[in-house]
Structure formats: C-alpha cells, structure tokens
C-alpha positions as CSV (number, residue, x, y, z in Angstrom):
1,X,206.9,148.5,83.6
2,X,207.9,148.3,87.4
3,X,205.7,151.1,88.1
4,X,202.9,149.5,87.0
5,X,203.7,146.2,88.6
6,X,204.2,148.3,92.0
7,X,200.8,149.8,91.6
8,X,199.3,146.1,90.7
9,X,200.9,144.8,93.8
10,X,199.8,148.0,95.7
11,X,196.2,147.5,94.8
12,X,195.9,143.4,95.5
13,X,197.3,143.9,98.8
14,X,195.2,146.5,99.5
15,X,191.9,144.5,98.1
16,X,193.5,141.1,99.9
17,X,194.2,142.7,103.5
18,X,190.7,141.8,105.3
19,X,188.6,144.7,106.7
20,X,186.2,144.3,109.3
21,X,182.8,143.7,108.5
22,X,180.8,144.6,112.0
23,X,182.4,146.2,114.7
24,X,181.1,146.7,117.9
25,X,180.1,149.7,118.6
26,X,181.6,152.2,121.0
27,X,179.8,153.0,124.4
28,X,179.6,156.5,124.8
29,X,178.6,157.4,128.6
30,X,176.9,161.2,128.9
31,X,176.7,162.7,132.5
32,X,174.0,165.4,132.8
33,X,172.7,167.1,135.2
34,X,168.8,166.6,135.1
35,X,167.6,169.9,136.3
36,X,169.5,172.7,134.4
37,X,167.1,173.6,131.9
38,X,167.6,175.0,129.0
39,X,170.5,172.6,129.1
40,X,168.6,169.2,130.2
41,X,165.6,168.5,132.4
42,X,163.5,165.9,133.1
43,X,159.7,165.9,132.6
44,X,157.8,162.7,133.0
45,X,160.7,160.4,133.4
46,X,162.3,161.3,130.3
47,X,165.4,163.1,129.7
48,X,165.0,166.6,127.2
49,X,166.7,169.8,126.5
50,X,169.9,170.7,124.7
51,X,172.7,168.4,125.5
52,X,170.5,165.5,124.9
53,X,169.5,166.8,121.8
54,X,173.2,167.7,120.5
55,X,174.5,164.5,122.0
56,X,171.9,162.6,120.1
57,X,173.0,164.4,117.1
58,X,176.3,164.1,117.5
59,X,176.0,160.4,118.2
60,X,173.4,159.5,116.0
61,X,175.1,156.4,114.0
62,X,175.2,152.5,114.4
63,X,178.8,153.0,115.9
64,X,177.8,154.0,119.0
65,X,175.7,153.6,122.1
66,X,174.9,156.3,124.5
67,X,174.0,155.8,127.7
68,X,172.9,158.8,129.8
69,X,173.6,159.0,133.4
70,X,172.3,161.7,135.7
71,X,172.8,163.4,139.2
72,X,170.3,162.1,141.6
C-alpha cells in the first residue's frame, strides 16, 4: 500500500513540476581559419570545407545557433 502511494506521489510531482516549453537556444561561436583547405576555405564569399561541414553536423538542431568567425 505505501509503495504504491509513493509511486502515485512520485509520478504527479513529476507530471505537476513545469518543464520548459521553448528555450532559447545556445550560441555557439566557431573560429576558423579561412584559408586552410581541406579544413575550410573560402570561395565566393562563402565559407566550405571540413570544419564547417562537421560543425554544421554537429550543430545541426533548433538548440543552437552558430556563428562563424574567421581570421582576416
């Protein structure tokens, strides 16, 4: 009997804490260096090559931003 009343009171404190519903999402900020190819390069403006590919993979989810920064 008291266990089940424990688990009862486990579970609707559980279900009655609030969770958040939308976070904001975490700012990630990637230094590269944008001429060490295979690595990362720039062609055109745009930023290609290995770490911006993995980083994007890594990243790739509404609870994060990523911002790229490069060597001038």
């Amino acid at each position: 009997m008291r266990r089940g009343l424990a688990f009862f009171l486990m579970i609707a404190v559980i279900l009655w804490v609030p969770q958040p519903v939308c976070a904001q999402p975490e700012t990630i900020n990637y230094q590269v260096d944008k001429e060490y190819p295979p690595f990362s390069y720039t062609t055109d403006g745009s930023l290609y090559g290995f770490d911006p590919y993995l980083t994007n993979i890594l990243f790739n989810t509404d609870a994060y931003v990523l911002n790229y920064s490069t060597d001038s």
